[in-house]
C-alpha positions as CSV (number, residue, x, y, z in Angstrom):
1,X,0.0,0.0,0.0
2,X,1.4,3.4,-0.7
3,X,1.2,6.4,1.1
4,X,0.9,9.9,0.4
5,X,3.6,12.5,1.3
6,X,3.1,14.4,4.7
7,X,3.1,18.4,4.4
8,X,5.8,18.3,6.8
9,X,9.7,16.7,6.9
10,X,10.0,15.9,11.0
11,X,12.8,18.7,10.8
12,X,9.9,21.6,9.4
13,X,8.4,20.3,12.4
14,X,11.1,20.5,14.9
15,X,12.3,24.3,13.5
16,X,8.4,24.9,13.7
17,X,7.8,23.7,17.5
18,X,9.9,25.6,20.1
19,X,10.3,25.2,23.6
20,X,6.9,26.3,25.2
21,X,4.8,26.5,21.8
22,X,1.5,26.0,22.4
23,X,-1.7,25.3,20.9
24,X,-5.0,26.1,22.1
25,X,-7.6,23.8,20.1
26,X,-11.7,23.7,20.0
27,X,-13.8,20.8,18.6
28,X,-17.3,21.0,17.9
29,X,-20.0,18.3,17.1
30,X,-22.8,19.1,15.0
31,X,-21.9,23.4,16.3
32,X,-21.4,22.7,19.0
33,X,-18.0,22.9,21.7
34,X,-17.7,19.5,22.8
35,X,-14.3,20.1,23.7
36,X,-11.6,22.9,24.3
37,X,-7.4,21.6,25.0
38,X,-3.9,23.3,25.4
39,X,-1.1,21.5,24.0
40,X,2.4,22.9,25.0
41,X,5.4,21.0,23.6
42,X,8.7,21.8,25.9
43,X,12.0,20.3,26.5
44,X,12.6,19.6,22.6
45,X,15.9,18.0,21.1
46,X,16.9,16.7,17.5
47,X,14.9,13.8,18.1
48,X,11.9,14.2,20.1
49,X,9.5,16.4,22.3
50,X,7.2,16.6,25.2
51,X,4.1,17.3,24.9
52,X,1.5,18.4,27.9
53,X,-1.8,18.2,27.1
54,X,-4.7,20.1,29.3
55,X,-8.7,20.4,29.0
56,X,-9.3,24.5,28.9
57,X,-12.4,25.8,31.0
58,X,-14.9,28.0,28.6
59,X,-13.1,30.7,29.1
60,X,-9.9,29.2,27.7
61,X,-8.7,28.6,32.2
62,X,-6.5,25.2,32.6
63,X,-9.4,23.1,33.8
64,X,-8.4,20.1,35.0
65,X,-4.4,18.1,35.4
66,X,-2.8,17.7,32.5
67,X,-1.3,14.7,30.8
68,X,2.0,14.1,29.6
69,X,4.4,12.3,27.1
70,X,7.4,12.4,24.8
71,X,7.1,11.5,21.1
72,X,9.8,12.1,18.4
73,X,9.5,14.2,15.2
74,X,9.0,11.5,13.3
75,X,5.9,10.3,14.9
76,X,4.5,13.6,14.9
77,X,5.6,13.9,11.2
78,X,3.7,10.1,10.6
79,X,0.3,11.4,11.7
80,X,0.2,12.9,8.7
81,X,0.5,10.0,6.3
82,X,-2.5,8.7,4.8
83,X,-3.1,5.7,1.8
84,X,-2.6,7.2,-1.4
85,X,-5.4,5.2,-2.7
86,X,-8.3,7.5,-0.6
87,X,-6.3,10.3,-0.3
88,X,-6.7,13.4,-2.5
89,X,-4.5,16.3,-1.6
90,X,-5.3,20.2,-2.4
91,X,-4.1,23.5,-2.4
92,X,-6.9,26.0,-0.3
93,X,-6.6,29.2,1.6
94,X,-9.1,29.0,4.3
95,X,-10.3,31.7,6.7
96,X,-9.1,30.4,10.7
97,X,-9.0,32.0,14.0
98,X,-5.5,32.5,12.9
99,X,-5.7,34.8,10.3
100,X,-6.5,33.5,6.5
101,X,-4.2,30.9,5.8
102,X,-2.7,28.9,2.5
103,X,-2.9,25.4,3.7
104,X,-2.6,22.0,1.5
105,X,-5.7,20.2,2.2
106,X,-5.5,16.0,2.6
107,X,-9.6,14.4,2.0
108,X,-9.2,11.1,3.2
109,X,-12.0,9.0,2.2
110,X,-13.7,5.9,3.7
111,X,-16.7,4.8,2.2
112,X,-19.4,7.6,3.5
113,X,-17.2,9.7,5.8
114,X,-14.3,11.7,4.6
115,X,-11.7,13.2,7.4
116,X,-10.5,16.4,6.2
117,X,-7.0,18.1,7.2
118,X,-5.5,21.6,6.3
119,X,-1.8,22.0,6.9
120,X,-0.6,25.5,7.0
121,X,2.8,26.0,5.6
122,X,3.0,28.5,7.9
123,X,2.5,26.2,10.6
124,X,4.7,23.0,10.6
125,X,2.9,20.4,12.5
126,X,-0.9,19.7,13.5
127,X,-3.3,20.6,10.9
128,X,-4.9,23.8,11.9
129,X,-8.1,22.8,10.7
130,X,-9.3,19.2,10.7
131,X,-13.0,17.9,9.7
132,X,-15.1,14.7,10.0
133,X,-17.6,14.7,7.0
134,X,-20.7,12.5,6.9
135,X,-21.7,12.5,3.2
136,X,-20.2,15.4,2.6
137,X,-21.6,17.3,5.6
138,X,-19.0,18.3,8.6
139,X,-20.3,16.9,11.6
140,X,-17.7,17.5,13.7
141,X,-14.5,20.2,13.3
142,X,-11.7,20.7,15.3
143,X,-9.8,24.2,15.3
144,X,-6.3,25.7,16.4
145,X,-7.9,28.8,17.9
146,X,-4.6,30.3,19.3
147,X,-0.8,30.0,18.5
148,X,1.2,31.7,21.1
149,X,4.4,30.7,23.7
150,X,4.7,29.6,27.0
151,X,7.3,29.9,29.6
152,X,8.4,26.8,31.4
153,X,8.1,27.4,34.9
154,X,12.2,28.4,36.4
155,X,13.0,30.1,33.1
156,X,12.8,33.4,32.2
């Protein structure tokens, strides 16, 4: 089976994730917020990352403990690999809570439900848009609201 290419190389990705970037991202089923997260990736090296992982209040608060793990580049580069044999990949500039954005769009298709994914090449990593569609109908979306940077506790 082949596989299409990913947007990314694990090194765009790496240059693209410093120490403390973080992602705040909303899903919503059917309009509605089902779900609101932080991701910060820290302690980053040639090969790998941490990531923390946090649920986000309403009002965008740390809700609850987060979660933790390490993962390498190359895993994080792998999510984005998909059979070439249901995969049609696009060029779209799509209006985002970040600002319009050119973004390579992967429709992944399996059988009545397609899982859409925009990649912004201005934004190595996790798609900045992703969508569930239900004969051709997006039942559920999941968003990168906010891009910004956070300071590891005991640095400055």
């Amino acid at each position: 089976m082949n596989s299409s290419s990913p947007p990314f190389s694990a090194e765009q990705i790496r240059m693209g994730t410093p120490d403390g970037h973080t992602l705040d991202i909303v899903t919503t089923r059917e309009g509605e917020v089902v779900d609101r997260r932080r991701t910060i990736y820290f302690d980053p090296d040639e090969t790998s990352v941490s990531m923390r992982l946090a649920p986000l209040s309403d009002a965008g608060v740390l809700d609850a403990e987060a979660m933790e793990a390490r993962t390498t580049w190359a895993d994080l580069r792998d999510h984005a690999v998909y059979p070439e044999e249901t995969t049609t990949v696009t060029e779209e500039t799509i209006d985002t809570p970040l600002g319009s954005l050119a973004c390579t769009r992967y429709d992944v298709a399996s059988g009545e439900t397609t899982l859409a994914y925009w990649f912004a090449a201005t934004h190595p990593g996790m798609p900045v848009r992703s969508a569930t569609l239900s004969d051709g109908v997006e039942v559920e979306v999941t968003t990168v609201v906010a891009i910004s940077r956070t300071v590891a506790e005991g640095k400055s």
